[in-house]
C-alpha positions as CSV (number, residue, x, y, z in Angstrom):
1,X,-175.7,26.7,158.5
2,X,-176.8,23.1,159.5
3,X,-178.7,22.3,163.1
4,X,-175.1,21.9,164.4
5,X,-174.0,25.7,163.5
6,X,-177.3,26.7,165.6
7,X,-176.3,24.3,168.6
8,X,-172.7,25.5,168.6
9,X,-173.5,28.8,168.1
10,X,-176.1,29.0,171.4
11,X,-173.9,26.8,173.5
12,X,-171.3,29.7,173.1
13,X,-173.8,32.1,173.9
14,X,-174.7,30.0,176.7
15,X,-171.7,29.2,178.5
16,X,-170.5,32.9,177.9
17,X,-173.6,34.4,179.3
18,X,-173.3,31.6,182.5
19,X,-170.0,32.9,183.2
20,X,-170.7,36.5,182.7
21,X,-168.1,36.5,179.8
22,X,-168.1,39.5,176.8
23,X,-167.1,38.6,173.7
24,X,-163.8,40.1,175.2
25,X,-163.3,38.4,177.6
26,X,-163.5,34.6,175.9
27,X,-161.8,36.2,172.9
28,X,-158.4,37.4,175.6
29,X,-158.9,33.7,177.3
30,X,-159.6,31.7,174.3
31,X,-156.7,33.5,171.3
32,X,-159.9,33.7,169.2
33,X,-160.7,37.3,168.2
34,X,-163.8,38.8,169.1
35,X,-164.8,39.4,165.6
36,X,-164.4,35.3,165.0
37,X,-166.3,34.9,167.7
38,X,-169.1,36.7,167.0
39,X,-169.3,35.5,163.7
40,X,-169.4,32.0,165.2
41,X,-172.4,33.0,167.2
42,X,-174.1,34.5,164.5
43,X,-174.0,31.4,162.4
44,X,-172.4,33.4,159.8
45,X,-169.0,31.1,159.6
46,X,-168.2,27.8,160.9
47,X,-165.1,27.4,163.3
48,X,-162.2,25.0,162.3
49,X,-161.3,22.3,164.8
50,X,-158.2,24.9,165.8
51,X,-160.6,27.5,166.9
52,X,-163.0,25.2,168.4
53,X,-160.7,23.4,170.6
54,X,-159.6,26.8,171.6
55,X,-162.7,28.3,172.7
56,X,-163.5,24.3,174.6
57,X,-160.7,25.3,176.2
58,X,-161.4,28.3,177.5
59,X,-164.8,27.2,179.1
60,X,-162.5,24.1,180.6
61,X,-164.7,22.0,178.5
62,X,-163.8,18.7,176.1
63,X,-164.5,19.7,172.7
64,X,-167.6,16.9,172.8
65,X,-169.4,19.1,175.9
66,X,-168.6,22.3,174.2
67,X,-170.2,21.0,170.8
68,X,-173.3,19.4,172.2
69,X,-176.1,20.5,174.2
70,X,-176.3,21.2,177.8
71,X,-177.7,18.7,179.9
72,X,-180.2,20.7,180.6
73,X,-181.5,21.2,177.5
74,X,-180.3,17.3,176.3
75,X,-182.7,16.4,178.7
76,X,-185.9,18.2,178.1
């Protein structure tokens, strides 16, 4: 997978592990299965626009934020 698989894939990791989230618990607030999930983070599949605008969602984020770096991190 490209540099944007590797910057999705940590921003999920990153905004699950700011909210304290398990794969479980974005998976019951996003509709996306755990197993899809992981796989996402994993870099092992990449997420149609359906699944990604799901799991935005779920943060509360626009689908830009959620497929970008943090500020943070933008930043640096």
């Amino acid at each position: 997978m490209d540099d944007s698989g590797a910057l999705l894939a940590n921003r999920l990791r990153l905004e699950r592990d700011m909210r304290g989230w398990s794969l479980a618990d974005l998976a019951e607030r996003s509709g996306v299965s755990k197993a899809t999930i992981s796989k996402i983070e994993r870099q092992e599949v990449s997420p149609t626009a359906v699944i990604l605008i799901r799991l935005a969602g779920a943060f509360d984020l626009t689908l830009a934020a959620c497929c970008s770096a943090p500020r943070a991190a933008a930043s640096a």
